[in-house]
VOKOLVO-202522 format. One line per 8 residues: number of its first residue (from 1); for each residue x negated, z negated, y of C-alpha. Coordinates in steps of 0.5 Angstrom, whole numbers, plus 2048, in hexadecimal, padded with zeros to 3 digits. Each point is the difference from the previous one (the first is absolute). Layout:
BEGIN
NUM	X,Z,Y; ...
//
This chain:
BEGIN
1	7B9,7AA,7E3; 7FE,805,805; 7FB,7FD,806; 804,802,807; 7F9,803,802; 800,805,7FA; 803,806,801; 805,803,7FC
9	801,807,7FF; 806,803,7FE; 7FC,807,7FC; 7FB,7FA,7FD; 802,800,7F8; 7FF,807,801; 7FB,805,7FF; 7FF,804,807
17	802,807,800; 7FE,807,803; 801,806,801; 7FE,804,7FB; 804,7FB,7FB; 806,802,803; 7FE,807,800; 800,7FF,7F8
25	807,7FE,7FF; 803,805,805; 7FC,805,7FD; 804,7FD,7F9; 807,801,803; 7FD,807,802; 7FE,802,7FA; 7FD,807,802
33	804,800,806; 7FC,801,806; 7FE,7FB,805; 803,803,805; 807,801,7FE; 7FF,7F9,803; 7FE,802,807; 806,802,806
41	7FE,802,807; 804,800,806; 803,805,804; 7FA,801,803; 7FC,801,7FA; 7FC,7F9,7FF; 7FF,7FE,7F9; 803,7F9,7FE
49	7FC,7FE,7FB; 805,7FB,7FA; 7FA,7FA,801; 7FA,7FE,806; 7FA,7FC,7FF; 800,7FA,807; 7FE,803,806; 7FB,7FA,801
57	7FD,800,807; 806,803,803; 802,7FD,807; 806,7FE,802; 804,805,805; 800,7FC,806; 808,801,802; 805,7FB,802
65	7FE,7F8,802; 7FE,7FC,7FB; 806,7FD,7FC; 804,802,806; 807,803,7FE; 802,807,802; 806,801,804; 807,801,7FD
73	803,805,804; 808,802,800; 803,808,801; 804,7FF,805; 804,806,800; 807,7FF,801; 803,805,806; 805,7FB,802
81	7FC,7FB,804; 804,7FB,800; 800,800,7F8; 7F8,802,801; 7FF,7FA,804; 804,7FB,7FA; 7FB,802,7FC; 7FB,7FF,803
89	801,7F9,802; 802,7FF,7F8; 7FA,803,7FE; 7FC,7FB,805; 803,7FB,7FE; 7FF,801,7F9; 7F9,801,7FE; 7FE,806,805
97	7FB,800,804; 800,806,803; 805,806,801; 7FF,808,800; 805,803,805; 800,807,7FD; 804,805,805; 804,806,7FF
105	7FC,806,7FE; 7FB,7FD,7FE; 7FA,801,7FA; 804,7FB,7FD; 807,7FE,802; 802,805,7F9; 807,801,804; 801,7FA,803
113	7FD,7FD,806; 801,7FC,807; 802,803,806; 7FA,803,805; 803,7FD,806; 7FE,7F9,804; 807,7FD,800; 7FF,801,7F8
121	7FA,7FC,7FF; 802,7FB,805; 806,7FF,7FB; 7FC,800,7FA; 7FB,7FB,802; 805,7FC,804; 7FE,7F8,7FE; 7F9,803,7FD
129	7FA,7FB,803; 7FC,805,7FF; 7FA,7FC,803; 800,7FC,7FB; 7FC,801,7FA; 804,806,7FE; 7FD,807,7FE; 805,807,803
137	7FE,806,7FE; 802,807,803; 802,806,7FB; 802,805,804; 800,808,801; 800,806,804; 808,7FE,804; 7FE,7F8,7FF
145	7F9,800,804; 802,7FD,806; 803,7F9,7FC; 7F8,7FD,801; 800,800,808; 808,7FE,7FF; 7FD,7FA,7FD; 7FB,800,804
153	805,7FF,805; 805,7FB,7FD; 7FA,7FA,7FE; 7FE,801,809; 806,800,801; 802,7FA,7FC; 7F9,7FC,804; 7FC,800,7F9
161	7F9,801,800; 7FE,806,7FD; 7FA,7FE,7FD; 803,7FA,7FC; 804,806,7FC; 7FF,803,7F9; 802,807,801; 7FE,806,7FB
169	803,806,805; 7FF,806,7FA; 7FE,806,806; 7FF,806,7FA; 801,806,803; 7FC,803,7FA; 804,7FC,7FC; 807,803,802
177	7FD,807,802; 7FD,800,7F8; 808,7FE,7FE; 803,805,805; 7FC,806,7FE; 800,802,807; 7FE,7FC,808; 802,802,806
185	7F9,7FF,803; 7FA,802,7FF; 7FA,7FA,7FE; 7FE,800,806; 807,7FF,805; 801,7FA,7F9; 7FA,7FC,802; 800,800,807
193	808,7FD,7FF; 7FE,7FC,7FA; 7F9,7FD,804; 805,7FF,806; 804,7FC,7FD; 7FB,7FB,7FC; 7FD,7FF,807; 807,7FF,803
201	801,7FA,7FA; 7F9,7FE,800; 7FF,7FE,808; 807,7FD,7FF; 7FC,7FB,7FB; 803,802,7FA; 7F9,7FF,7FB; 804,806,7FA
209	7FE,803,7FC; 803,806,803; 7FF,806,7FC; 802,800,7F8; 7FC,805,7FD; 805,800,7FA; 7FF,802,7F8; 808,800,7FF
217	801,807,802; 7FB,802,7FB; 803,7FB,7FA; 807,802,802; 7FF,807,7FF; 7FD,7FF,7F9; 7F8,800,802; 7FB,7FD,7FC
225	7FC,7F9,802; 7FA,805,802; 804,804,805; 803,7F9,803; 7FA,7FE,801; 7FC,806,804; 807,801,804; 7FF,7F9,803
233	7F9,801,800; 802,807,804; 805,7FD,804; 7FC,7F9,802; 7FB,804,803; 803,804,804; 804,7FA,803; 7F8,7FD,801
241	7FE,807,803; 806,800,805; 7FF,7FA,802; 7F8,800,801; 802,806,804; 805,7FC,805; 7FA,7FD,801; 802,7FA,7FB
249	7F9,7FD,7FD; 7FF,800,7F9; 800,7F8,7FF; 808,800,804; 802,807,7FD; 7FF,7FD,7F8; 805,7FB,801; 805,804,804
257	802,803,7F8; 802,7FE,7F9; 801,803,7FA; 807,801,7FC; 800,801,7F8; 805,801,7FA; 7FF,7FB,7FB; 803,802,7F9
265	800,7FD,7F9; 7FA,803,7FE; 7FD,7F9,801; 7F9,803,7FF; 801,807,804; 803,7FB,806; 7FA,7FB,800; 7FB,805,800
273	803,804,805; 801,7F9,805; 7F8,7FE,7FE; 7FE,808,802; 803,800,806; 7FC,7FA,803; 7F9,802,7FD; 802,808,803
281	802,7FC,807; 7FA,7FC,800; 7FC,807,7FE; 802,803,806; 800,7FA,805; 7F8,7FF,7FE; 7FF,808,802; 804,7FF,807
289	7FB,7FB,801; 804,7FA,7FF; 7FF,7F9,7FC; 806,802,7FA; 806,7FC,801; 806,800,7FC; 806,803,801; 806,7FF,800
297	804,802,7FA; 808,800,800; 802,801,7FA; 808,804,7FD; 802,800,7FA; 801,807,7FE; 807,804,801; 7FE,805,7FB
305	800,7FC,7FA; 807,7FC,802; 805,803,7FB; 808,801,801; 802,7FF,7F9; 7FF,7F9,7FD; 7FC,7FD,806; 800,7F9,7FF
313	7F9,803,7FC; 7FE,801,808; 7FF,7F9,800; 7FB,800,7FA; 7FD,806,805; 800,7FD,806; 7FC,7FA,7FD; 7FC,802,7FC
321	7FE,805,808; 7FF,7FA,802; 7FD,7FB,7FD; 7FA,806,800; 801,801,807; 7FE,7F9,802; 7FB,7FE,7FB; 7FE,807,802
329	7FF,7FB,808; 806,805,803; 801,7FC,807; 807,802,800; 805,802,7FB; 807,802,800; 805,801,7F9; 804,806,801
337	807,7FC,7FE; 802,803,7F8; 806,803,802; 7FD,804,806; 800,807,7FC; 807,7FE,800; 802,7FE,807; 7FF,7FB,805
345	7FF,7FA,7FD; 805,7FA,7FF; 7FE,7F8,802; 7FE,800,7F8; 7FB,806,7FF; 7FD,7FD,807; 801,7F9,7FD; 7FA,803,7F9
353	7FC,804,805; 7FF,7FA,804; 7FF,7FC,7FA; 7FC,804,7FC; 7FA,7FE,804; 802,7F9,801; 7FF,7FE,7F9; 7F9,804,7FF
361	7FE,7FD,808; 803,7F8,7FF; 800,800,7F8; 7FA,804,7FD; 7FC,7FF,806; 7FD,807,800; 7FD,800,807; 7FC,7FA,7FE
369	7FB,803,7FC; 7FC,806,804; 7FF,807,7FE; 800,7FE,7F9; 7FF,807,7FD; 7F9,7FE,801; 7FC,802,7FB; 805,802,7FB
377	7FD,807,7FD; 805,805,800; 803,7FE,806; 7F8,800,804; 800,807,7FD; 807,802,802; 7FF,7FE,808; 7F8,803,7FF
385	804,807,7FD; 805,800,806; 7FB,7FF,805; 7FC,805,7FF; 806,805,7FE; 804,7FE,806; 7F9,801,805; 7FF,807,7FD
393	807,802,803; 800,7FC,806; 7FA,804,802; 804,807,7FE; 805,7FE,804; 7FA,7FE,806; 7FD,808,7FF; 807,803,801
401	800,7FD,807; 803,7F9,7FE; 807,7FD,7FD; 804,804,805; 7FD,807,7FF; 800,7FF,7F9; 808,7FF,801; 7FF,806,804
409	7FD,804,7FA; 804,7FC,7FB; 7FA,7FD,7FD; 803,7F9,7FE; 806,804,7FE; 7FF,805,7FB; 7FC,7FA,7FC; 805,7FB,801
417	805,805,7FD; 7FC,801,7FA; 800,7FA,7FF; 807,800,800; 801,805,7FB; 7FC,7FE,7FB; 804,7F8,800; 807,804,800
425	7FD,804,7FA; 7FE,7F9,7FD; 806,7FD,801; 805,806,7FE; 7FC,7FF,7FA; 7FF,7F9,800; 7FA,7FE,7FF; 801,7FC,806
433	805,7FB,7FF; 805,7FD,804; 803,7FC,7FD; 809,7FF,800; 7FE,808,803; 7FD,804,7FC; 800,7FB,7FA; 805,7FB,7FD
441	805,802,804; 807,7FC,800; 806,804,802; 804,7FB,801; 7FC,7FB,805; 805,7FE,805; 800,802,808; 7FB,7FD,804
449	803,7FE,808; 7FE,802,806; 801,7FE,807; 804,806,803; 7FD,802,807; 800,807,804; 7FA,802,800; 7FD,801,808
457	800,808,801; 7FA,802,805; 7FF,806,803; 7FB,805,7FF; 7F9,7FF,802; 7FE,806,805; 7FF,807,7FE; 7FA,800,7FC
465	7F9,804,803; 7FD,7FF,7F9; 803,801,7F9; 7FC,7FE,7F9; 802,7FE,7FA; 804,7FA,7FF; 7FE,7F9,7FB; 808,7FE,7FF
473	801,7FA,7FC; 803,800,7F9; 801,7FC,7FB; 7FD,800,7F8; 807,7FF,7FD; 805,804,804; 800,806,7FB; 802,7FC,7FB
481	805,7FD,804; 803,807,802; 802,800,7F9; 803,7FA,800; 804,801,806; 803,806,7FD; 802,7FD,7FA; 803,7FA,803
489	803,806,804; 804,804,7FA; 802,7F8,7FD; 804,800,807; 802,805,7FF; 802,801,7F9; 800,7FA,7FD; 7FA,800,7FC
497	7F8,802,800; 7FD,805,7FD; 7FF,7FF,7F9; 7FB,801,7FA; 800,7FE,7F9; 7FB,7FD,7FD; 7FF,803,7F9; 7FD,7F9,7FD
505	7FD,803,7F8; 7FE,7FB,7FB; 800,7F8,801; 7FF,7FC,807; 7F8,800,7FE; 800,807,800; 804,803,806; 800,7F9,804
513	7F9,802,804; 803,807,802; 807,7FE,801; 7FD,7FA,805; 7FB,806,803; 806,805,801; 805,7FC,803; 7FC,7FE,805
521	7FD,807,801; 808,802,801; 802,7FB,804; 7FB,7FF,805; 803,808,803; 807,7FB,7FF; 802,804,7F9; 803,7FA,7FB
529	7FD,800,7F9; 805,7FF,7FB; 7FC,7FC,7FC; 802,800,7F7; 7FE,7FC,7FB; 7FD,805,7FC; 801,806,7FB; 7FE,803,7F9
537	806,805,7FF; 802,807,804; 807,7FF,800; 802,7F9,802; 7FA,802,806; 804,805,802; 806,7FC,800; 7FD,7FB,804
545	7FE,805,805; 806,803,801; 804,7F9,801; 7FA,7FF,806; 803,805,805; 7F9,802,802; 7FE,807,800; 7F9,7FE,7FF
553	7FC,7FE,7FA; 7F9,7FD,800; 7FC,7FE,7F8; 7FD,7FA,7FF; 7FC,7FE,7FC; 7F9,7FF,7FB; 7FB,806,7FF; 802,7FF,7F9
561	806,7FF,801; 800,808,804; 7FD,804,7FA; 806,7FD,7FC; 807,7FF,803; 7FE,804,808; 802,807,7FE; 806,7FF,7FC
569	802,7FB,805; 7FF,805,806; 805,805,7FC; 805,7FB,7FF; 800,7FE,808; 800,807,802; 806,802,7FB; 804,7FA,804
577	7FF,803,807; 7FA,7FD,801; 7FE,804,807; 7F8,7FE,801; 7FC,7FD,7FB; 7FA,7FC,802; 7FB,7FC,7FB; 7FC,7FA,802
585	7FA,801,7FF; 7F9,805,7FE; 803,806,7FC; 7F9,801,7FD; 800,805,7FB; 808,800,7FE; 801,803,807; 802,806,7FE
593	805,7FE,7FA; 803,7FB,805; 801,805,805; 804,804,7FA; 804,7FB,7FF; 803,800,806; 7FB,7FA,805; 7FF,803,805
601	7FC,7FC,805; 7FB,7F9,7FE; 7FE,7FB,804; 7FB,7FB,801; 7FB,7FC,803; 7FD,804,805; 805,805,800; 804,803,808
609	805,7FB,7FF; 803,803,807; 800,806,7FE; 804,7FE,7FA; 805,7FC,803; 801,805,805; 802,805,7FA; 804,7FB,7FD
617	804,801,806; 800,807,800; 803,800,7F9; 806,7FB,801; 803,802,806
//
């Protein structure tokens, strides 16, 4: 029998491994191939090696408190305030220890929103004890900016000490200036109100933080993690010189400001950029002067990867955002409900939101442990990459004069829209995936609910004095759901969806690995597969297709198979009206016979789906 003082280890019957043995067996898979068909990059062209040696010595990235829990918050969007005040309530008392009231107009009210009046917000934090013990966080915009003093107001009026109140107040001029492409203001009448109104909060006793230098904008706008993190780097120290410059010290001012980033499902990519930021932020604190503090980190799930089509896949998302977030030491965290890219969201969708973070706060204890990526060596590597990345932009933003002229210049923006550009590309092609939208579509999912509500129509925002290039949101899915909403268009209309043939050649092991791609090729642009069982002869081919009414056709099959039985196939479909004929797959060196017999296009891993979805359209119409 063991002795209890012995111990035991789990790897101890066998002999330890290295490095260089797993480079022998990779380099057998390989056979001849090269290493680096195995390194990816990022969008900011970091290289992710496939393994890393631990990072001993590493220090852990000081962040939230010790086995402290990062506050749930909920959306609280509803433009009635009557229904934003009940949901409110249910989420305090369901497991919710905070709430973002998002405004209308806001960076992140994505078409809904509360109203930006003082008899709104009264409303909606009727019943809400707001002192005790529960965090309130402000995303507002340019026609909501007065909601911090409105709330200011309604807790004096109320006799609650300011200073016992956890408030966020989210004052981002550059934030919403980067979203509308324009200010009606010019960076010094900006700070001087913005400064204004911190010192109004601060000497009613309010402790903040006041200002959000906030990386959704960028996220949002399909950015990389390199330029998130040098905008809030860019826009937090604007705030701290505005501040200093009101005659703030440098020791309050720091406090006065927190930080907002995107979490997405990059569960590597979002924990080093939480972990970046912290050593960016204590960086520029020690060049102010100041001993390093953390600082707050509020944390969203990331509008741009929710998808409209098969959304409970938003769940997995939202999860997987969140559990990197929190071990990330995120201070907060909101889950984007998994039907918001539908509408607003029902009890239910609020009801998972909510939940998704008490089972990893309450049953995977994930805030007990800190910082534990600490010495894991790919991401020791990936947040050190991001660091110095991110530092090199924030200071070409600093020579262009600082995060608002580089707006000015559109500095931020043509690097963002690159960005953007490149994911639209991949995703066309997808190479990268969504699943349930750009594959594994199911064209008869049911409809999703959501709450009916009229959205709170605002009026314009003054006349804009400067104008520059704009960071709209978007959403990675949404051309591929243009697709599909056009076909469900033509079912409503017509009846049926447009339909392809699938001309399965040989048996179930020679077509099904192509049928398979080629159904969920069509079917993500909403064009029904008509799937076959498989055939060797022309003519009951043809008949089959005649019997389809479809009008197109798609060959699938085995390369073998292809040399044998395509081209006598593709005359056959073409003699029975067949009007395009697609092929699953590389043509190689049969192209041209192919294209003879009648195939006009091929598709396969890599290809522009939109644009062949986009024809498919144009050649059924």
């Amino acid at each position: 029998m063991t002795s209890v003082t012995e111990e035991l280890r789990l790897a101890a019957d066998f002999a330890p491994s290295t490095f260089n043995d797993w480079r022998r067996l990779v380099d057998g898979v390989l056979k001849g191939a090269p290493f680096e068909k195995l390194v990816s990059q990022t969008y900011d062209g970091l290289k992710i090696d496939p393994i890393y040696p631990r990072a001993r010595g590493a220090a852990v990235v000081a962040g939230r408190t010790a086995a402290k829990p990062w506050q749930l918050m909920q959306r609280i969007d509803h433009p009635d305030a009557a229904h934003a005040n009940a949901q409110a309530l249910q989420d305090l008392e369901n497991g919710a220890t905070g709430l973002t009231l998002v405004f209308a107009g806001a960076n992140s009210a994505y078409g809904f929103g509360l109203e930006p009046s003082a008899d709104a917000l009264e409303k909606v934090l009727e019943r809400v004890v707001i002192d005790a013990g529960i965090s309130i966080e402000l995303q507002i915009g340019p026609q909501s900016r007065m909601a911090a003093t409105y709330l200011a107001e309604y807790i004096t009026r109320k006799g609650v000490d300011p200073a016992a109140c956890d408030i966020c107040f989210g004052l981002d001029p550059l934030g919403a200036c980067a979203a509308w492409g324009s200010s009606p203001y010019t960076w010094r009448e900006i700070v001087t109100a913005v400064t204004a109104g911190i010192k109004a909060l601060a000497d009613m006793g309010f402790r903040g933080p006041f200002a959000a230098a906030d990386g959704h904008v960028i996220h949002d706008a399909g950015g990389s993690e390199v330029q998130e993190l040098a905008f809030v780097l860019a826009s937090g120290i604007a705030y701290l010189r505005a501040l200093e410059g009101a005659g703030i010290d440098l020791e309050t001012a720091r406090a006065m400001i927190y930080a907002r980033l995107a979490a997405d499902a990059d569960q590597f990519l979002t924990m080093a950029k939480f972990r970046a930021l912290r050593l960016l932020w204590a960086r520029i604190e020690q060049t102010c002067g100041l001993a390093p503090k953390p600082i707050f980190i509020a944390a969203q799930t990331a509008w741009r990867m929710l998808t409209q089509r098969d959304p409970y896949v938003n769940v997995l998302r939202a999860t997987m955002a969140t559990f990197s977030a929190g071990l990330a030491g995120a201070n907060s965290i909101i889950v984007l409900p998994h039907t918001l890219a539908l509408g607003l969201p029902d009890p239910f969708a609020r009801r998972v939101a909510r939940n998704t973070q008490l089972v990893l706060l309450e049953e995977s204890n994930l805030a007990k442990v800190s910082d534990p990526a600490a010495g894991s060596g790919g991401i020791e590597t990936l947040t050190r990459q991001l660091c110095e990345a991110a530092w090199a932009l924030f200071q070409e933003i600093e020579k262009a004069g600082g995060a608002f002229a580089a707006l000015e210049q559109s500095l931020i923006q043509r690097k963002v829209a690159a960005t953007r550009t490149m994911r639209e590309k991949n995703i066309a092609k997808r190479k990268d995936v969504l699943t349930g939208a750009t594959e594994f579509p199911n064209l008869h999912e049911a409809q999703i609910a959501v709450l009916e509500a009229k959205a709170i129509v605002l009026p314009p925002y003054g006349e804009a004095k400067l104008r520059f290039d704009a960071l709209p949101p978007m959403r990675l899915a949404a051309p591929f759901e243009r697709l599909r909403d056009r076909s469900d268009q033509i079912l409503k209309q017509k009846g049926d969806r447009p339909k392809i043939f699938l001309a399965n050649l040989g048996t179930p092991a020679d077509f099904t690995p192509r049928a398979t791609f080629a159904k969920s090729f069509f079917e993500i642009g909403g064009i029904e597969a008509i799937d076959t069982q498989g055939f060797t002869d022309a003519a009951m081919l043809a008949e089959a297709f005649r019997s389809s009414g479809a009008a197109l056709a798609c060959l699938c099959s085995g390369d073998k198979n292809y040399a044998e039985y395509a081209v006598v196939a593709a005359q056959a479909l073409q003699a029975a009206g067949a009007k395009h004929i697609y092929l699953a797959g590389r043509p190689g060196e049969h192209e041209a016979a192919f294209r003879s017999a009648g195939v006009q296009d091929f598709v396969f891993a890599g290809v522009d789906a939109i644009a062949v979805l986009q024809e498919v359209y144009r050649l059924t119409e």
